[in-house]
C-alpha positions as CSV (number, residue, x, y, z in Angstrom):
1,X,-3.6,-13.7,-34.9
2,X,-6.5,-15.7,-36.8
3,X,-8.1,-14.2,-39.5
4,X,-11.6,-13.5,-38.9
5,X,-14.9,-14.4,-40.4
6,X,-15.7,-13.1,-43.9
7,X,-12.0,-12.9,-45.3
8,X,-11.6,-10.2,-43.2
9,X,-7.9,-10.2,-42.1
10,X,-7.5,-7.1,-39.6
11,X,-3.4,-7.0,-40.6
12,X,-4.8,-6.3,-44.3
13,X,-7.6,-3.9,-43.5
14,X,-6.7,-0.5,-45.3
15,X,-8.3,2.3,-43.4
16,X,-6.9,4.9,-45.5
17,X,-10.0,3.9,-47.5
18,X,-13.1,4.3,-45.8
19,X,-15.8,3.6,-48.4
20,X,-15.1,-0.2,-49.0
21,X,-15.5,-0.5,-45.3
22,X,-18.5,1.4,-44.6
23,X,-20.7,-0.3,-47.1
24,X,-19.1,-3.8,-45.7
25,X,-20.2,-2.6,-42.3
26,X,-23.6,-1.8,-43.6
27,X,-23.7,-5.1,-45.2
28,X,-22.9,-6.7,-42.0
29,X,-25.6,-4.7,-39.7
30,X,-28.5,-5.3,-42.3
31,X,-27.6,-9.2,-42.5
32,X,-27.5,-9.0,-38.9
33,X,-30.2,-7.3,-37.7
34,X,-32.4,-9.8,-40.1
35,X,-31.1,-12.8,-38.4
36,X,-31.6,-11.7,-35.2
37,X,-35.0,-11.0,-35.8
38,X,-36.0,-14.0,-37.3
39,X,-33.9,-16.3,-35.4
40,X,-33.4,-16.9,-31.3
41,X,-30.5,-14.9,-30.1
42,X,-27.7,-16.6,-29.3
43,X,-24.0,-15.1,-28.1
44,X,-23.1,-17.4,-30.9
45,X,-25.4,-15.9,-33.2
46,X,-23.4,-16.4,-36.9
47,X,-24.2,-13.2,-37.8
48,X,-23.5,-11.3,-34.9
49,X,-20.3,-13.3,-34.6
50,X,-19.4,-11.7,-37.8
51,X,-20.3,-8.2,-36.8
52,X,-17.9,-8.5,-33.7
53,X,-15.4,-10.0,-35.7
54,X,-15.4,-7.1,-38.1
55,X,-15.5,-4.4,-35.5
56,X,-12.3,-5.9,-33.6
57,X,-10.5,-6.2,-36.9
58,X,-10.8,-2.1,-37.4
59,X,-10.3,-1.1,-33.9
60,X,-7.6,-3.8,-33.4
61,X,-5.7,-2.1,-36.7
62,X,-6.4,1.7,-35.6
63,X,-4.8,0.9,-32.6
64,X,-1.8,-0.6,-33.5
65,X,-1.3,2.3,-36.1
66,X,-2.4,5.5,-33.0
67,X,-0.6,8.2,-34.6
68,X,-1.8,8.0,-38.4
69,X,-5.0,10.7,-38.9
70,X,-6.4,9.0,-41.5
71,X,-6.5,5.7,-39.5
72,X,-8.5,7.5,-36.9
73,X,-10.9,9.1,-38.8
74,X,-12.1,6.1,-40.9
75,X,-12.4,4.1,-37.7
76,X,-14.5,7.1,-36.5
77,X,-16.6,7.1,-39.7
78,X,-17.3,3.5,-38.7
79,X,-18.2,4.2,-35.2
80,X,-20.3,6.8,-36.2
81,X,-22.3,4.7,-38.9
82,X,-23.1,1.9,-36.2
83,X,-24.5,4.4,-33.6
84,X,-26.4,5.9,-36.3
85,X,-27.6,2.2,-37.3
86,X,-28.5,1.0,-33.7
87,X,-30.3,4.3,-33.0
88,X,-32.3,4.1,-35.7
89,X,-36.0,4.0,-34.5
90,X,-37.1,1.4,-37.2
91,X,-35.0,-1.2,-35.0
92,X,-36.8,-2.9,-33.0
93,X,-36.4,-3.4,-29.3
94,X,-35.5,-7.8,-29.5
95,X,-32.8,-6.2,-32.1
96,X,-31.7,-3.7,-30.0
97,X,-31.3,-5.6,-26.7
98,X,-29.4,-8.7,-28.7
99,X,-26.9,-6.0,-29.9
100,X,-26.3,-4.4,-26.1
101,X,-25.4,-8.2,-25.0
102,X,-22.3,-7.9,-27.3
103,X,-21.8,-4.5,-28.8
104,X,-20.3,-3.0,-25.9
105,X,-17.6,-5.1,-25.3
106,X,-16.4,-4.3,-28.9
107,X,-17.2,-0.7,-29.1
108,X,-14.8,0.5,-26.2
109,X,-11.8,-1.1,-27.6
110,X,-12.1,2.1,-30.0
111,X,-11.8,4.7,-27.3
112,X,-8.0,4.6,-27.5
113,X,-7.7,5.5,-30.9
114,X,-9.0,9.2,-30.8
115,X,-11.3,11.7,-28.7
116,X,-13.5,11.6,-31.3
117,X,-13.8,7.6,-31.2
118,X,-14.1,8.3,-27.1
119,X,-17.2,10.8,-27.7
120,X,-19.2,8.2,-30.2
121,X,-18.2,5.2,-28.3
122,X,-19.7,7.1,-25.4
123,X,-22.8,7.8,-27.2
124,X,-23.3,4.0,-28.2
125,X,-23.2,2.9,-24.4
126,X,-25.4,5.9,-23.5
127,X,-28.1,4.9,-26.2
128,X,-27.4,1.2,-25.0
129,X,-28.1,2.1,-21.4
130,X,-31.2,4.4,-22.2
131,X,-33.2,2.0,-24.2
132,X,-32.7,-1.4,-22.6
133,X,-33.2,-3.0,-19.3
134,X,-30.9,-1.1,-16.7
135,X,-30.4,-4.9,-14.9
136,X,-29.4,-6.4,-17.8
137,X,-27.1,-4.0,-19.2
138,X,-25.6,-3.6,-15.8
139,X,-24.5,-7.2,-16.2
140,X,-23.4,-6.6,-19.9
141,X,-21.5,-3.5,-18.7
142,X,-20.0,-5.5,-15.7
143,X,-18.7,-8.5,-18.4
144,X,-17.5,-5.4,-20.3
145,X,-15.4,-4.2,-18.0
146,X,-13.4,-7.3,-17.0
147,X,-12.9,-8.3,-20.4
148,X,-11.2,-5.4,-21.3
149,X,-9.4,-5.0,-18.1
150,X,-8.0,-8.7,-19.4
151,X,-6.3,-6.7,-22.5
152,X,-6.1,-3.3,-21.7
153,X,-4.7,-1.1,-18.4
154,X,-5.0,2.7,-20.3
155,X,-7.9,4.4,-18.3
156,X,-8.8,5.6,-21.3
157,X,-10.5,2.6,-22.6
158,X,-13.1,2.1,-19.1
159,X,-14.2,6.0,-19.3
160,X,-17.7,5.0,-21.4
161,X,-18.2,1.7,-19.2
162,X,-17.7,3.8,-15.9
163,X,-20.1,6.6,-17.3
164,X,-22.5,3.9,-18.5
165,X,-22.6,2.0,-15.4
166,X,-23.4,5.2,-13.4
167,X,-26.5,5.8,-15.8
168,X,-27.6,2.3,-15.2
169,X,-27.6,2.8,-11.3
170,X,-29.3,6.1,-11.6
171,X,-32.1,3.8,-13.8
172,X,-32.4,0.9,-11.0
173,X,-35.1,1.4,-8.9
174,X,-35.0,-1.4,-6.4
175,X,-32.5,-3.7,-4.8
176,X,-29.8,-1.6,-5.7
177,X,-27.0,-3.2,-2.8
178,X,-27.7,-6.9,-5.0
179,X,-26.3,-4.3,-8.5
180,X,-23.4,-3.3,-5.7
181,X,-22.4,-6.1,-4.4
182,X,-21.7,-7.6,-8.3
183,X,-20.2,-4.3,-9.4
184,X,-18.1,-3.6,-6.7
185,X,-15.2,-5.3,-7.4
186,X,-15.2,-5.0,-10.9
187,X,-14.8,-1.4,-10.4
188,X,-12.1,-2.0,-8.1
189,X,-10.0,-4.2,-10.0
190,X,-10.1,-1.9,-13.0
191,X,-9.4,1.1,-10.9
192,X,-6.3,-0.9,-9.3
193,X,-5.0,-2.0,-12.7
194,X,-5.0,1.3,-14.2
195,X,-3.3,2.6,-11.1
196,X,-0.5,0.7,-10.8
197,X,0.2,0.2,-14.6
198,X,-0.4,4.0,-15.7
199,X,1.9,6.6,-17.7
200,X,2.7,10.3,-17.4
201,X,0.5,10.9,-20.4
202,X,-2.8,9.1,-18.9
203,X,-2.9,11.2,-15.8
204,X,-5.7,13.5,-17.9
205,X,-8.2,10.0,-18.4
206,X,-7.0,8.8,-15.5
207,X,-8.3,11.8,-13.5
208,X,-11.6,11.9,-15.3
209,X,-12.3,8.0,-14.3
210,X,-11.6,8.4,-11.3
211,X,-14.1,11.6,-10.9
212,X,-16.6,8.9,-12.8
213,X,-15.8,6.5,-9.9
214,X,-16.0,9.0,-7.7
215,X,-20.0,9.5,-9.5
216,X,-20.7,6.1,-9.1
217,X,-19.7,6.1,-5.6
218,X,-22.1,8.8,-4.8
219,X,-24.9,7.2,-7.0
220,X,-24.6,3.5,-4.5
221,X,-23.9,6.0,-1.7
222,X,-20.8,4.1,-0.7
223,X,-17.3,5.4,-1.3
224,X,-14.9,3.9,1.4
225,X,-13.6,1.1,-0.8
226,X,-12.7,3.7,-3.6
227,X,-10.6,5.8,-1.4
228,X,-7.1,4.0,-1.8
229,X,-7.3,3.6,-5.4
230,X,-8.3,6.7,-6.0
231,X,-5.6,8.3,-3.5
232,X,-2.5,6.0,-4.7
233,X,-3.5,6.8,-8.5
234,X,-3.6,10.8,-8.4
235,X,-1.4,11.4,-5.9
236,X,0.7,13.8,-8.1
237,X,-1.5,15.0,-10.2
238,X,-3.4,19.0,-10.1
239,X,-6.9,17.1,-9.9
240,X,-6.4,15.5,-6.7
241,X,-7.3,18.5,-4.0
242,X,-10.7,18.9,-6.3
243,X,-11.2,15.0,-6.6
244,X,-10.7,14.4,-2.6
245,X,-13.0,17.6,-1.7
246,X,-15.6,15.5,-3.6
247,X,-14.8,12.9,-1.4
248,X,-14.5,13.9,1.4
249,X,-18.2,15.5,1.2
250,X,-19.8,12.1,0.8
251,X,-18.0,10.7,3.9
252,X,-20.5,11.9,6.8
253,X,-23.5,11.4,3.7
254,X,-21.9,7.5,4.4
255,X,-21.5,7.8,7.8
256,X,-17.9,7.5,8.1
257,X,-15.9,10.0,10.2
258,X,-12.0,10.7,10.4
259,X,-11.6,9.1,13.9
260,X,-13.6,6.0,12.4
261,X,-11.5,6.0,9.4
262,X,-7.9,6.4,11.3
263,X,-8.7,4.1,13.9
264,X,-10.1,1.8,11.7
265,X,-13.8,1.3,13.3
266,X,-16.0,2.4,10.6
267,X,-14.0,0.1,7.9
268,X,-14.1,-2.8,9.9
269,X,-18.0,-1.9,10.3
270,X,-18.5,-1.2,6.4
271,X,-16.6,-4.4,5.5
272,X,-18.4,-6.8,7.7
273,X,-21.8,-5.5,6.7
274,X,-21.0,-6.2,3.1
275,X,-18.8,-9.6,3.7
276,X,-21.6,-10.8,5.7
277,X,-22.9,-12.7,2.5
278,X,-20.0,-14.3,-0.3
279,X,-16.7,-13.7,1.6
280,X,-14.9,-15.2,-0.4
281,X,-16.0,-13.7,-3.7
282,X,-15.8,-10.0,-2.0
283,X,-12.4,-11.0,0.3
284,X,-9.5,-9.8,-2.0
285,X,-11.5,-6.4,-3.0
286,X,-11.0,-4.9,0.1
287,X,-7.0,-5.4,-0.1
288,X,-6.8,-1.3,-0.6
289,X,-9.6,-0.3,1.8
290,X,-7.8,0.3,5.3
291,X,-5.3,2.4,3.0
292,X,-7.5,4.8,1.5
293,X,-9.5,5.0,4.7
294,X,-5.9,6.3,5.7
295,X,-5.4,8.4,3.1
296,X,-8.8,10.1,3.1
297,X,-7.6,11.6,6.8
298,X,-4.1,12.5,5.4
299,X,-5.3,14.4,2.5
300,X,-7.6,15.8,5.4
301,X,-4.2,17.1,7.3
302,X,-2.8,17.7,3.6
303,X,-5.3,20.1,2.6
304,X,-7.9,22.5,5.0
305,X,-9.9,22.7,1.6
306,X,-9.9,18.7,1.7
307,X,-10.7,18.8,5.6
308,X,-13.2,21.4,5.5
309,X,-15.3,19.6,3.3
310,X,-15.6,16.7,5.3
311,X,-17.1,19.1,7.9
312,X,-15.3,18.5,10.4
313,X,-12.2,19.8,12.7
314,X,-8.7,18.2,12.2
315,X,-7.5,19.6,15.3
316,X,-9.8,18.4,17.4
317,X,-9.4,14.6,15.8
318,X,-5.7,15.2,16.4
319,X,-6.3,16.4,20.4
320,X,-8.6,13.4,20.8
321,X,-6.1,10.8,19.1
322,X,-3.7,12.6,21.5
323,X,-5.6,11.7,24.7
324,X,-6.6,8.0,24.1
325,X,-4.3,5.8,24.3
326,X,-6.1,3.1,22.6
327,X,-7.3,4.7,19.3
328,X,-4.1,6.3,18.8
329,X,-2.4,2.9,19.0
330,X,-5.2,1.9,16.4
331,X,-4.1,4.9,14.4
332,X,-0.6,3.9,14.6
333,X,-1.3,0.6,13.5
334,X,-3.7,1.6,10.6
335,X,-0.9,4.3,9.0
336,X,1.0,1.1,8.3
337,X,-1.0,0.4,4.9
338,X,0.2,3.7,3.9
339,X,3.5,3.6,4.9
340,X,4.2,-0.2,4.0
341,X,2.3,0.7,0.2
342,X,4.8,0.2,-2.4
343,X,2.5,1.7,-4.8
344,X,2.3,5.0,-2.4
345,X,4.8,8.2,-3.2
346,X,7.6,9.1,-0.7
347,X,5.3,12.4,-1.0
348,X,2.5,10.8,0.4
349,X,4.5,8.9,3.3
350,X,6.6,11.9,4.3
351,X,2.9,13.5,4.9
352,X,1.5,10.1,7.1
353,X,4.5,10.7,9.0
354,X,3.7,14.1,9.7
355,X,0.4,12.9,11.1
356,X,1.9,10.6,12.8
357,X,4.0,12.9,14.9
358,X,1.3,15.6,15.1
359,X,-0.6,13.0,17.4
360,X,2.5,12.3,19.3
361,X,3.7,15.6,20.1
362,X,4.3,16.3,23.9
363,X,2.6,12.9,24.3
364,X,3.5,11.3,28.4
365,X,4.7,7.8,27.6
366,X,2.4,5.7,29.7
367,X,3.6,3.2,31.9
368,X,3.2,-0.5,31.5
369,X,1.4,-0.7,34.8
370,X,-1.4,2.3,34.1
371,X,-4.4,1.8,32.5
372,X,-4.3,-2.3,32.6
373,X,-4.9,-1.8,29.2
374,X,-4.7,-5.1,27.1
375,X,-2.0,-4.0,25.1
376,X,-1.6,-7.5,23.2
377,X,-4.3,-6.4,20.6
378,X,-2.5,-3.9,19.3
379,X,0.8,-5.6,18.9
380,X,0.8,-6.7,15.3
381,X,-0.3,-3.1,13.9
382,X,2.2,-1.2,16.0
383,X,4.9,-3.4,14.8
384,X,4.3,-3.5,11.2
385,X,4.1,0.7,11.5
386,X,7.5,0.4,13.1
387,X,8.6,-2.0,10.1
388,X,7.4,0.0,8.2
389,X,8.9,3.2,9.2
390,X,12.3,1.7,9.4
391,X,11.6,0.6,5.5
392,X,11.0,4.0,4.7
393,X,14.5,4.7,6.9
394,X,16.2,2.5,4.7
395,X,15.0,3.1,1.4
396,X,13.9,6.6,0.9
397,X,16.7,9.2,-0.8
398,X,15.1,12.3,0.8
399,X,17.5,12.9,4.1
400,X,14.4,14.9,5.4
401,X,12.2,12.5,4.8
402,X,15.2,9.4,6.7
403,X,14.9,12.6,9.7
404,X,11.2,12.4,10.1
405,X,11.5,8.5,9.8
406,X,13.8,8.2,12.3
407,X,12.1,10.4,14.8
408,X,8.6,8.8,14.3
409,X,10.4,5.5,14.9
410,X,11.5,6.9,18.6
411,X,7.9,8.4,19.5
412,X,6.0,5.2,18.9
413,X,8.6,3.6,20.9
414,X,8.2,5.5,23.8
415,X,4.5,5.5,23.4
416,X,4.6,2.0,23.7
417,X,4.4,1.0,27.7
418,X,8.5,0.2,29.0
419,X,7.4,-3.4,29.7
420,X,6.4,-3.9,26.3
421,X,9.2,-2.2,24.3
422,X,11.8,-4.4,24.6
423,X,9.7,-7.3,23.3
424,X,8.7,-5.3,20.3
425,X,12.3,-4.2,19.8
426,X,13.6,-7.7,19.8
427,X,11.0,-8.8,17.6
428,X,12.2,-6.3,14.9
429,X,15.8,-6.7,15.3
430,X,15.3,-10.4,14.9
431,X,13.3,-9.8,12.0
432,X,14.9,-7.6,9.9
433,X,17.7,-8.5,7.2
434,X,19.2,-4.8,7.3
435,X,22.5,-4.7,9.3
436,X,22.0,-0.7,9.1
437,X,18.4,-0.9,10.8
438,X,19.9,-3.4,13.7
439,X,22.5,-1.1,14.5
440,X,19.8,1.7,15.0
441,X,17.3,-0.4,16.9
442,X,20.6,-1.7,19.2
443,X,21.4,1.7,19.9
444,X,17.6,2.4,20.8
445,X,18.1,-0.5,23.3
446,X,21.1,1.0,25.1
447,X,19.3,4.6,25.3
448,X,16.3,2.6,27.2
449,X,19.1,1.1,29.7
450,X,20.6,4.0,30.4
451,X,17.8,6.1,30.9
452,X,16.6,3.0,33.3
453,X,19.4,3.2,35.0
454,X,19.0,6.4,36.4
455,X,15.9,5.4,37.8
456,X,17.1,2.6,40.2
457,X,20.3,3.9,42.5
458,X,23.3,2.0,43.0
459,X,22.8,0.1,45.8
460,X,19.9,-1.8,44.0
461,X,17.1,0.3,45.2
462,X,17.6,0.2,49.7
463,X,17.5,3.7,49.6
464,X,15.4,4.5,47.2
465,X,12.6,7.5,47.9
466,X,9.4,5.4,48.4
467,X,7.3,7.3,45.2
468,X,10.3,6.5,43.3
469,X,10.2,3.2,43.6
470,X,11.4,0.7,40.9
471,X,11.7,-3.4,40.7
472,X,15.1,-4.0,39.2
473,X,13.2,-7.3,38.2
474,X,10.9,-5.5,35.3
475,X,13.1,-2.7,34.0
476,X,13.8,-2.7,30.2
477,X,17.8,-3.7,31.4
478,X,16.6,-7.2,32.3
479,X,18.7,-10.5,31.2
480,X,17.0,-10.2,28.1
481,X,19.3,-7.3,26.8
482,X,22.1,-9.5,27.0
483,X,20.8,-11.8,25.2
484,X,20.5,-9.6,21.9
485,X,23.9,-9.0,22.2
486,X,24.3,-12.9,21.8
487,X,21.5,-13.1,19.2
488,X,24.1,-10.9,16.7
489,X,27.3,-12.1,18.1
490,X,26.1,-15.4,17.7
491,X,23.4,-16.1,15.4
492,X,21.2,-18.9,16.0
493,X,22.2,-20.7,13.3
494,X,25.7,-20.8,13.9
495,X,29.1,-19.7,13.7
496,X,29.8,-16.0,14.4
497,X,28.3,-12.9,12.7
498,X,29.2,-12.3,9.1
499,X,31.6,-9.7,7.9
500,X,32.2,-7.4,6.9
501,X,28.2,-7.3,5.6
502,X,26.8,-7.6,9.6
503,X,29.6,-4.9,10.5
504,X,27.4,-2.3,11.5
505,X,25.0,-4.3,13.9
506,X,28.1,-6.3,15.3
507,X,29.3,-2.8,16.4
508,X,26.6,-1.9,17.7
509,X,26.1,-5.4,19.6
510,X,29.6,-4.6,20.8
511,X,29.2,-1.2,21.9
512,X,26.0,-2.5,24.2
513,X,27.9,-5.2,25.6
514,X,30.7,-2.6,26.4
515,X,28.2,-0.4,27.8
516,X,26.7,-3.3,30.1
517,X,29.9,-4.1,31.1
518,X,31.1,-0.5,32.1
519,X,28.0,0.1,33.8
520,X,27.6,-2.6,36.1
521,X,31.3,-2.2,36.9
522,X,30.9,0.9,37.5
523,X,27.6,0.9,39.9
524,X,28.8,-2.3,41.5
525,X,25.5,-4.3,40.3
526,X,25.1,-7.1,38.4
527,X,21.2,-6.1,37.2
528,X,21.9,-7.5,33.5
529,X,23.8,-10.6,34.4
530,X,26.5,-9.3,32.6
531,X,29.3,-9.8,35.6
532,X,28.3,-13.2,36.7
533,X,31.7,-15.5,36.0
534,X,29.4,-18.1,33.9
535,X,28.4,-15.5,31.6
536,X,31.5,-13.8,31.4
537,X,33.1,-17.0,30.6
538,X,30.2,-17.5,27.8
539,X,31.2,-14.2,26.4
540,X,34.8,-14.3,25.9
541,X,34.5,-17.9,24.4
542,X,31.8,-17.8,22.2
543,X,31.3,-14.6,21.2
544,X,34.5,-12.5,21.2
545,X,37.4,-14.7,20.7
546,X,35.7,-16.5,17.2
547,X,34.8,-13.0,16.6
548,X,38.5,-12.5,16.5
549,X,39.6,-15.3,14.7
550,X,37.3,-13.7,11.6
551,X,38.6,-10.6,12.0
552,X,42.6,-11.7,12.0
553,X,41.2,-14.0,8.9
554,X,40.0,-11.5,6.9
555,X,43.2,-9.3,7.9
556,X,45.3,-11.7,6.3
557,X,43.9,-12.2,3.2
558,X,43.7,-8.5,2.8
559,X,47.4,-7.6,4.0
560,X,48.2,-7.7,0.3
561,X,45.7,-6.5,-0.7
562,X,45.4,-2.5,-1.8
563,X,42.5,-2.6,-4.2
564,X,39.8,-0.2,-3.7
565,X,37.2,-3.4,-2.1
566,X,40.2,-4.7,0.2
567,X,40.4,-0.8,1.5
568,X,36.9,-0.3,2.1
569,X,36.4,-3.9,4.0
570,X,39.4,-2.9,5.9
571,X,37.7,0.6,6.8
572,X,34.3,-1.0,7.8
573,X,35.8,-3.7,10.4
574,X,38.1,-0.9,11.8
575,X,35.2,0.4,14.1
576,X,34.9,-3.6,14.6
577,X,38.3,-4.0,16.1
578,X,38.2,-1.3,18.2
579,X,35.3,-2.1,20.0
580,X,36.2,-5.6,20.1
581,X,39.6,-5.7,21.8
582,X,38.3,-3.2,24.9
583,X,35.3,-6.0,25.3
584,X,38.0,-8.4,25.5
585,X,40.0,-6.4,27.6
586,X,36.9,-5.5,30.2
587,X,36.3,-9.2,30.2
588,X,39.5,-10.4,31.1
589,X,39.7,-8.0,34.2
590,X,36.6,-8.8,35.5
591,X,37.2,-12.6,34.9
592,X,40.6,-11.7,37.3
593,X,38.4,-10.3,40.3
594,X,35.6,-13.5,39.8
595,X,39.1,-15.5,41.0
């Protein structure tokens, strides 16, 4: 660090020892309360530089010393000499105003070192706020803020720049959406940064600024853009039913209900209003919106206190997402920013999902045909829920949690329309990197044949009742399963699957192909393609026998072998093996009847 103005070196200051420091701050404040009276204010003001130079060197040495009472309570005598100083009624108003351009920024840096810093640095702002032009100072307060969000992420710090920027929206009196617009994400950033950065032991401040957020929201009567940061930051703490009830009241105030906020409607309204003017500069600060518009219905279904407060009935939302087809796919597709949030608690995911099967429950899967819905424009949000529901799968520790997971993953399937499923299925399978997750979603795609199956009889559909009526042509067994199989027995980039890390989707790939096999055998149809001689052929060459050559290779180099990893690769390709040899063996007898 460079040592300051003045020979004041903040690593030397000695704060056991007040009075030296006192009578240099007075010093300071008389020499600069004179130059900024007879001179033209400047930000580079000498004077004032050496005032802020001063200040930073106390509060920069307080802070590194936090737990040293003395320390404290000299850099609160300080504080409390420069509010008693700026105060002063003998100072003049050009004084005053130069000091609120720069003071502020320096005063907060002292609310971390004590409550008692906190509660004079608040007093400062306040008096700063009270006497000066509310435009102006919302500007200084706004500088204020992303300065110190630069060095600092305790909440603790912003709590007197919150409180004073809700006392200088209470003081504008006209053209208050121009102060929004510039405040907005300010407020936003600092409440993310906190968020995502805070300890155990700030939950306390980081409660109260949120509830100060939560004042400014309702003082610019907007809220909607708060909602996510202040759900993802208190979602363990005792505040948060109390903090959302407060909420949740402003939301009809702001026109916002919870089938607007699920579906998505009244964000996409709020955002465009406001992003009709700077998109770029406002773009990034509504990153968190669609997930606290999310959250603010889930801490509805959470808590009746929460729901009651927005006025209106959860079950009824629930019965109506139940009956539309369309806005429950939109409230599939907006739970993804919850459940895809890195920065959200398995608590809070294990509760979306609950949602998300109340609106599914004893729901009639809807047929591709019915409707002549245009399903297309919901596509990308159903899949990323379904991503995200199998991440959650994957990663979560909570077996319950894996349970409800699992079954959510099945309802949206089957909410989605039979003609669409398999697309979306593939389109996950080829996208994920699990081999755990492929075997699941493989297993979902032999469930889907064999319950089509049953629909169309054996003799390809001559004799099937006319109401019954299916076209082997679009049923979810088309070509297309068989060529999943070959996507994991053969990847597209060549060579066969590896192992034994891909075990568990080669299985799986194995067990389909078996069942396709079996099947068509069995019912004397060739629906799938799976019997024709060409593909047969295809299959034994380039997908089961190099499969076996991998699996005798690996078998070799293990025969030896009887450390613990040789045993447990040995266990994992067992189930590999198995499966493997009675493909091969179905194949060969139904190449034998092709001749």
């Amino acid at each position: 660090m460079e040592e300051t103005p003045n020979d004041i070196d903040f690593r030397q200051v000695n704060l056991t020892d007040p009075s030296p420091l006192l009578s240099k701050l007075h010093q300071t404040l008389t020499t600069c309360a004179k130059s900024l009276e007879s001179d033209d204010f400047t930000p580079s003001n000498a004077s004032l530089c050496d005032l802020i130079d001063f200040l930073d060197s106390i509060s920069s040495t307080a802070l590194s010393d936090p737990n040293h009472i003395e320390t404290a309570k000299t850099a609160s005598l300080v504080l409390a000499e420069l509010h008693r100083f700026v105060s002063s009624p003998s100072l003049s108003q050009m004084v005053v105003d130069a000091l609120a351009f720069e003071l502020p920024k320096a005063v907060v840096r002292f609310a971390g070192v004590s409550d008692e810093c906190r509660g004079i640095v608040d007093s400062v702002v306040e008096h700063f706020v009270a006497v000066c032009n509310p435009r102006d100072m919302h500007s200084v307060l706004c500088e204020a803020l992303e300065s110190l969000s630069k060095d600092f992420k305790a909440p603790v710090f912003f709590l007197p720049l919150f409180s004073g920027l809700l006392k200088v929206f209470l003081r504008i009196q006209r053209r208050h959406f121009e102060q929004v617009k510039v405040a907005f994400p300010v407020i936003l950033n600092v409440l993310k940064g906190v968020s995502l950065v805070s300890e155990d032991e700030d939950k306390d401040s980081l409660g109260q600024l949120v509830s100060r957020a939560i004042d400014i929201a309702t003082s610019v009567q907007t809220i909607g853009e708060i909602l996510a940061l202040t759900a993802s930051s208190l979602a363990d703490t005792s505040t948060s039913v109390s903090l959302f009830r407060q909420l949740s009241r402003l939301l009809p105030f702001c026109g916002f209900s919870y089938i607007g906020l699920i579906t998505g409607f009244d964000v996409d309204a709020s955002t465009n209003m406001i992003l009709e003017e700077d998109r770029d500069d406002f773009l990034n600060c509504f990153s968190f919106v669609k997930t606290g518009a999310c959250l603010a219905v889930i801490w509805g279904h959470i808590s009746n206190e929460v729901a009651k407060a927005t006025g209106e009935d959860l079950i009824v939302v629930k019965d109506k997402l139940k009956h539309s087809q369309t806005e429950r796919w939109q409230a599939i597709g907006m739970l993804k920013y919850v459940l895809s949030a890195a920065d959200q608690s398995w608590e809070l995911k294990s509760h979306a999902i609950d949602f998300l099967l109340s609106i599914l429950d004893e729901n009639i899967p809807r047929q591709c045909n019915e409707n002549h819905l245009d399903f297309s424009s919901y596509v990308p949000g159903l899949f990323s829920a379904l991503q995200a529901l199998g991440i959650v799968m994957m990663y979560t520790s909570d077996a319950v949690l894996r349970k409800k997971a699992y079954a959510a993953l099945k309802c949206v399937l089957r909410n989605i329309p039979s003609c669409e499923r398999f697309d979306l299925l593939k389109a996950l399978i080829i996208n994920s990197n699990s081999s755990s997750m492929i075997a699941i979603l493989m297993d979902f795609v032999k469930e889907e044949i064999l319950k089509e199956s049953q629909k169309v009889p054996e003799n390809g559909g001559q004799t099937m009742k006319s109401e019954n009526k299916v076209d082997p042509s679009t049923l979810f067994w088309s070509m297309n399963a068989l060529g999943l199989v070959e996507y994991i027995l053969k990847p597209p980039k060549g060579g066969p699957p590896s192992l034994p890390e891909q075990s568990e989707s080669v299985v799986s790939a194995l067990n389909l192909y078996r069942f396709l096999l079996i099947m068509e055998s069995t019912g004397k149809t060739n629906h799938t393609g799976v019997l024709s001689e060409k593909n047969l052929r295809k299959a034994y060459m380039e997908w089961l026998l190099p499969l076996r050559t991998v699996l005798s290779g690996i078998e070799q180099e293990n025969q030896s072998d009887y450390s613990e990893i040789a045993v447990n690769i040995n266990c994992s390709l067992n189930p590999v093996q198995v499966v493997l040899y009675r493909c091969i063996e179905l194949v060969e007898e139904n190449l034998k009847q092709c001749k």
